[in-house]
C-alpha positions as semicolon CSV with decimal commas, in nm:
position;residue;x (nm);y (nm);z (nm)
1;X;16,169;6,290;6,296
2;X;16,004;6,646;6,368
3;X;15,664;6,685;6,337
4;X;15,517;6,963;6,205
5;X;15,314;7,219;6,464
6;X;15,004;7,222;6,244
7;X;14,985;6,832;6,201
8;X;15,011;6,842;6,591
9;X;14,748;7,083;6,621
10;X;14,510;6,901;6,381
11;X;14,577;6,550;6,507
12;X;14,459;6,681;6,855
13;X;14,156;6,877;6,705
14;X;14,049;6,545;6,538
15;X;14,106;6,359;6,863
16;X;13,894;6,647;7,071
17;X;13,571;6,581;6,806
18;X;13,583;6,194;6,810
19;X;13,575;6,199;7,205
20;X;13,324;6,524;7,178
21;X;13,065;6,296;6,974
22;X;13,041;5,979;7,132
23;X;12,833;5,711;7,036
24;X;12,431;5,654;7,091
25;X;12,288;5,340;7,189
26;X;12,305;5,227;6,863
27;X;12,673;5,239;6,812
28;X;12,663;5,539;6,512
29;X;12,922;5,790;6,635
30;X;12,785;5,994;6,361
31;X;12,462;6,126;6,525
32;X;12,456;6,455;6,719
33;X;12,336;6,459;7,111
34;X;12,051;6,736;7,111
35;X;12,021;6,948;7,379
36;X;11,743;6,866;7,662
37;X;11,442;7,041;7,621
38;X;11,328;7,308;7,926
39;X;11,017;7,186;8,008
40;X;10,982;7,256;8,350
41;X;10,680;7,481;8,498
42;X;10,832;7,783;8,703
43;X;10,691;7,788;9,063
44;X;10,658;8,089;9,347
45;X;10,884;8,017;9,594
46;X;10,766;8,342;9,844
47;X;10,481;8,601;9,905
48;X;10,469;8,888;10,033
49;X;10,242;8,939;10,241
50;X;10,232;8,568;10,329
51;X;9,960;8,341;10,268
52;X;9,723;8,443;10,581
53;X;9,889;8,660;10,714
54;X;9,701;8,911;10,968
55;X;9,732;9,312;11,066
56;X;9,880;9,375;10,717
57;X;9,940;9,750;10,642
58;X;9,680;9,939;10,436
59;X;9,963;10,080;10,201
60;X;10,133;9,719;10,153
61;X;10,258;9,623;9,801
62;X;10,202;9,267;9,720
63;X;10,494;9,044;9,557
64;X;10,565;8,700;9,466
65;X;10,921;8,598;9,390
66;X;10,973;8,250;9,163
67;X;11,262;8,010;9,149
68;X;11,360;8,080;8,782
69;X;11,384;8,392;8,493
70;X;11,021;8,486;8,402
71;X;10,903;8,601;8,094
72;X;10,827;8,996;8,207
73;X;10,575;9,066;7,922
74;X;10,342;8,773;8,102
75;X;10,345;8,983;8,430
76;X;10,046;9,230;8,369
77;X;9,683;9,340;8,501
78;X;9,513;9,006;8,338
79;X;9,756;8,771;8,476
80;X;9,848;8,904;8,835
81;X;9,537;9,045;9,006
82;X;9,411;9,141;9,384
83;X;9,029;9,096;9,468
84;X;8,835;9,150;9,765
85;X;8,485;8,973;9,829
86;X;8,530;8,876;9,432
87;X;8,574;9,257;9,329
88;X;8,866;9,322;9,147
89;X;9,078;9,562;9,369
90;X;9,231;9,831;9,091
91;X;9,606;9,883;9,075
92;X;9,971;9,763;8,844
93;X;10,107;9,487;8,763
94;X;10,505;9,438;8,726
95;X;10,772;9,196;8,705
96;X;11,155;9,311;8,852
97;X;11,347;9,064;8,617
98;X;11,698;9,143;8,836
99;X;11,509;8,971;9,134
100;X;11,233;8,742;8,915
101;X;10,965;8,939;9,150
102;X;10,649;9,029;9,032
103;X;10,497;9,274;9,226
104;X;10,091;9,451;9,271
105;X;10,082;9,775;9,378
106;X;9,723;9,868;9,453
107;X;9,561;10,210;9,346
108;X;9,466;10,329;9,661
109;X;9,553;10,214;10,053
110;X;9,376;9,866;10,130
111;X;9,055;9,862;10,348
112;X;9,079;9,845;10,711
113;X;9,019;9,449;10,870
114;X;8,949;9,329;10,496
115;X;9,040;8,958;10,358
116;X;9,214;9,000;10,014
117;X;9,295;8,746;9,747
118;X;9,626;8,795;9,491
119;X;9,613;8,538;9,200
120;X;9,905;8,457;8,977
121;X;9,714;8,265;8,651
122;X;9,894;8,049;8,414
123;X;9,884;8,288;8,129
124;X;10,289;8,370;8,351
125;X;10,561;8,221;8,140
126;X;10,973;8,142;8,210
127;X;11,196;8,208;7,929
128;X;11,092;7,890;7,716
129;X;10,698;7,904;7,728
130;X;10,636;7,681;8,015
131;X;10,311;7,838;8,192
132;X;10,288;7,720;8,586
133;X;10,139;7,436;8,652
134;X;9,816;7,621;8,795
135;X;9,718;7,960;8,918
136;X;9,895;7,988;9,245
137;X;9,661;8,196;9,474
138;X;9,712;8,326;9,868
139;X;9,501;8,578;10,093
140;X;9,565;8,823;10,365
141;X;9,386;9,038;10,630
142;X;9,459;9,405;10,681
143;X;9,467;9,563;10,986
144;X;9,243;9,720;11,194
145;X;9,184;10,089;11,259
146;X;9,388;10,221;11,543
147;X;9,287;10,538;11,771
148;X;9,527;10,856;11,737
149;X;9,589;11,175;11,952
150;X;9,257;11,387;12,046
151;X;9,215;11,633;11,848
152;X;8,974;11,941;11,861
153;X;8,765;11,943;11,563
154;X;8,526;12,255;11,649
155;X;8,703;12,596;11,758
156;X;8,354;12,801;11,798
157;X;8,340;12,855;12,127
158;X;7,992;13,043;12,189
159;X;7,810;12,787;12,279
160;X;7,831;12,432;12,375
161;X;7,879;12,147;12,133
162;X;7,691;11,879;12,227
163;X;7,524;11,491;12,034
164;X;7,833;11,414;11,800
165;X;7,788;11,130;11,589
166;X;8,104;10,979;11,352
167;X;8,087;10,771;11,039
168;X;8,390;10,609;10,890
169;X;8,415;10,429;10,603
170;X;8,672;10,112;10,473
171;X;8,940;10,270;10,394
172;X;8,911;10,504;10,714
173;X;8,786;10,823;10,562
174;X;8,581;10,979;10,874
175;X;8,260;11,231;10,872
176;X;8,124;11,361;11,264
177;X;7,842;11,605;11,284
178;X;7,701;11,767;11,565
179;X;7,467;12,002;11,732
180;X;7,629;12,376;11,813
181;X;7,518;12,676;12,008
182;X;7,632;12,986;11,807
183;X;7,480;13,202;12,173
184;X;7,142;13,228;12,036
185;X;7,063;12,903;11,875
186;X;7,169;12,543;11,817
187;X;7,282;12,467;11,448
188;X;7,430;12,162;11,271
189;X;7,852;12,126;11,228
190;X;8,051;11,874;11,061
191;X;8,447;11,809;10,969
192;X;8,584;11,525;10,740
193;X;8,847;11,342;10,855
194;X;9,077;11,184;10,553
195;X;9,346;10,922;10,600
196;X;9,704;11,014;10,599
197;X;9,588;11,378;10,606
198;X;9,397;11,478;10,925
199;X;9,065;11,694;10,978
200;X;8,985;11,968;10,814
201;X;8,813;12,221;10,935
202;X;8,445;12,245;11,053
203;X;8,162;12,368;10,857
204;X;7,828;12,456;10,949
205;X;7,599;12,274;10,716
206;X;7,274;12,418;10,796
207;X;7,197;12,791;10,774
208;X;6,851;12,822;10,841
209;X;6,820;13,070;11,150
210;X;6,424;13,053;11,153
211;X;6,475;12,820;11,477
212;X;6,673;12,532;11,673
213;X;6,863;12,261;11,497
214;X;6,856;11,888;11,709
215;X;7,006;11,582;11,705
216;X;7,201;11,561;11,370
């Protein structure tokens, strides 16, 4: 005897749910099997720069990459922050969800030979609300200043330049001033260095010809 397609096809779509449900413990084939909860805290699996790590450029970025999809709007200014000395080092926040890497790109170029602190707090999420299980913190050292080509910072040349003195600052900014013969008198000069840029050009900074100008 032939048996109709559709009683085939219903036969075997009754025999695919009864194997499909299963039974519990308790024997009712009835009951549904709910899915397992995600309740798992998402963890950082890399820095960048590594946790103290030394001679770190001044214009680094800072990124953290974690093992699972992160909630991007958790990634901000509150939750991922950079501090120095416990000053808050200003600068973005954001979260690349292709690569789950957030990443803190400082405001300005970091301090030369400075220890620095990036925190990532608990108020970062994955996809189902599970916070990590703690603010996961590293630090870093920049690195020092290094010494470029000479450079001629003073083009008067009637009279001798002579007593230079040179400040620099953190983020290796640099001021020298120093005592100048213009051919009849000494005066006071000074040039600004700035980083990534160069000196500018000198300036005299006193203009009082009544007499002699020393040891600036």
């Amino acid at each position: 005897m032939r048996i109709p397609c559709k009683a085939v096809i219903i036969a075997l779509m009754f025999t695919i749910m009864i194997a499909v449900s299963g039974c519990d413990n308790s024997g009712d084939s009835t009951r549904a099997i709910a899915p397992t909860a995600d309740t798992t805290a998402p963890t950082v699996t890399s820095t960048s720069p590594a946790d103290s790590a030394t001679g770190v450029a001044h214009d680094t970025v800072i990124n953290a990459s974690f093992d699972e999809d992160i909630f991007a709007v958790t990634v901000d200014n509150d939750s991922y922050t950079l501090t120095s000395n416990l000053d808050s080092v200003a600068g973005s926040a954001s979260f690349d969800a292709t690569r789950n890497i957030a990443t803190f790109t400082p405001a300005t170029n970091l301090s030369l030979l400075t220890t620095y602190t990036a925190t990532l707090s608990t108020a970062i999420t994955d996809l189902h609300g599970n916070p990590l299980a703690n603010n996961n913190s590293w630090s870093f050292t920049t690195t020092d200043g290094a010494w470029g080509s000479a450079a001629l910072i003073e083009t008067d040349a009637a009279g001798d330049a002579r007593f230079p003195h040179v400040a620099l600052d953190a983020d290796g900014n640099g001021l020298a001033v120093w005592n100048q013969s213009d051919g009849d008198r000494n005066n006071i000069w000074a040039n600004r260095y700035v980083t990534g840029v160069g000196w500018g050009t000198a300036e005299l900074i006193e203009a009082d010809d009544e007499g002699d100008a020393f040891s600036p």
